[in-house]
C-alpha positions in Angstrom: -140.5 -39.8 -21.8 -144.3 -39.2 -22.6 -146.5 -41.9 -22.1 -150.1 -41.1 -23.1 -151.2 -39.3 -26.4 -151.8 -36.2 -24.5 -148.7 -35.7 -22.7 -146.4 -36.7 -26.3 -148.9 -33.6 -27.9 -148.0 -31.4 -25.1 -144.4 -32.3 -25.4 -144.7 -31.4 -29.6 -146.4 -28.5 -28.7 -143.8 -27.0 -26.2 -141.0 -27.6 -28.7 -143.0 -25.9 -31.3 -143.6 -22.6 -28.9 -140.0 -22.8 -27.6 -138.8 -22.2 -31.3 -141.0 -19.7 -32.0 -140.1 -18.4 -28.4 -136.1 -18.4 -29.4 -136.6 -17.0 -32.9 -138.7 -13.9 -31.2 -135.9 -12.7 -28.8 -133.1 -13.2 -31.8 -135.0 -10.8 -33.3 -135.3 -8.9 -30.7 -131.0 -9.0 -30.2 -130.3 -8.5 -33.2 -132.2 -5.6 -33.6 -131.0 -4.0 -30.4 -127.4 -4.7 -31.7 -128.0 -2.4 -34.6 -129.8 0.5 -32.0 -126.0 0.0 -30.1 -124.2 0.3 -33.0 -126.0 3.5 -34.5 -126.0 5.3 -30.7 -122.3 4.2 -30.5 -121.5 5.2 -33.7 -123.6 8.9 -33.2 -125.7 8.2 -35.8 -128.8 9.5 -34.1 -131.8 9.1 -37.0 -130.8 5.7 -37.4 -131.0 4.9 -33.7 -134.2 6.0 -33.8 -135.5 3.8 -36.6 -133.6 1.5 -34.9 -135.5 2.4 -31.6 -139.0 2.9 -33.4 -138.1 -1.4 -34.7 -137.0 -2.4 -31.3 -140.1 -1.1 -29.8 -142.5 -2.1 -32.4 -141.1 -6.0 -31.7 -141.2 -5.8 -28.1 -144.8 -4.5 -27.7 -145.9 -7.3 -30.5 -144.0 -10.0 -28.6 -145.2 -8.4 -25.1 -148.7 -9.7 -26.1 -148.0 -13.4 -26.9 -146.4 -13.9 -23.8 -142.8 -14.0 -25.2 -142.1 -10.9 -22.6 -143.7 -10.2 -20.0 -145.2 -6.3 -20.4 -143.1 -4.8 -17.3 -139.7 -6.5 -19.4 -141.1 -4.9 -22.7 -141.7 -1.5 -21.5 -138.4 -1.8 -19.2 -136.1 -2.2 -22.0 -137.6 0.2 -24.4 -137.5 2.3 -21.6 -133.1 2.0 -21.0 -133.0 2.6 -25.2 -134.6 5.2 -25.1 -132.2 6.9 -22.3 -129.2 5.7 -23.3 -130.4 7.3 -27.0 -131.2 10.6 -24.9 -127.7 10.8 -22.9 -126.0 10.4 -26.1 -127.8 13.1 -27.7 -127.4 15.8 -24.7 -123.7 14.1 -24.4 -123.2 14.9 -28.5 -124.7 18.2 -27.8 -122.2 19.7 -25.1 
């Protein structure tokens, strides 16, 4: 347990960022859940908006330190393959 004022802040502080932290990468799942489910399911413009939203939260929570930049770009990166096989895949 905290003892001084400055360490109980620090402890209110973390659980405060840790929550926000959480609430960021739900986001973040839940959103790639739906990209899954459209490329699964072939339905190719939704990936895509699902893609363009995906990307959109991951470069926003890239810059707060949620992700780190390298995890950011490397997952937008596999979306965006897996949305490319399925396309050439659909296409043959």
């Amino acid at each position: 347990m905290p003892n001084t004022a400055s360490a109980k802040k620090r402890v209110r502080q973390t659980e405060k960022k840790k929550a926000l932290n959480l609430w960021r990468k739900r986001q973040v799942k839940d959103s790639t859940k739906v990209f899954l489910k459209a490329v699964h399911d072939g339905d190719f413009g939704a990936a895509e908006k699902a893609l363009s939203r995906v990307s959109g939260l991951l470069d926003r929570f890239a810059t707060k330190s949620t992700y780190h930049r390298n995890t950011a770009a490397r997952k937008k990166s596999r979306m965006a393959q897996s949305l490319n096989k399925a396309k050439a895949t659909k296409a043959a």
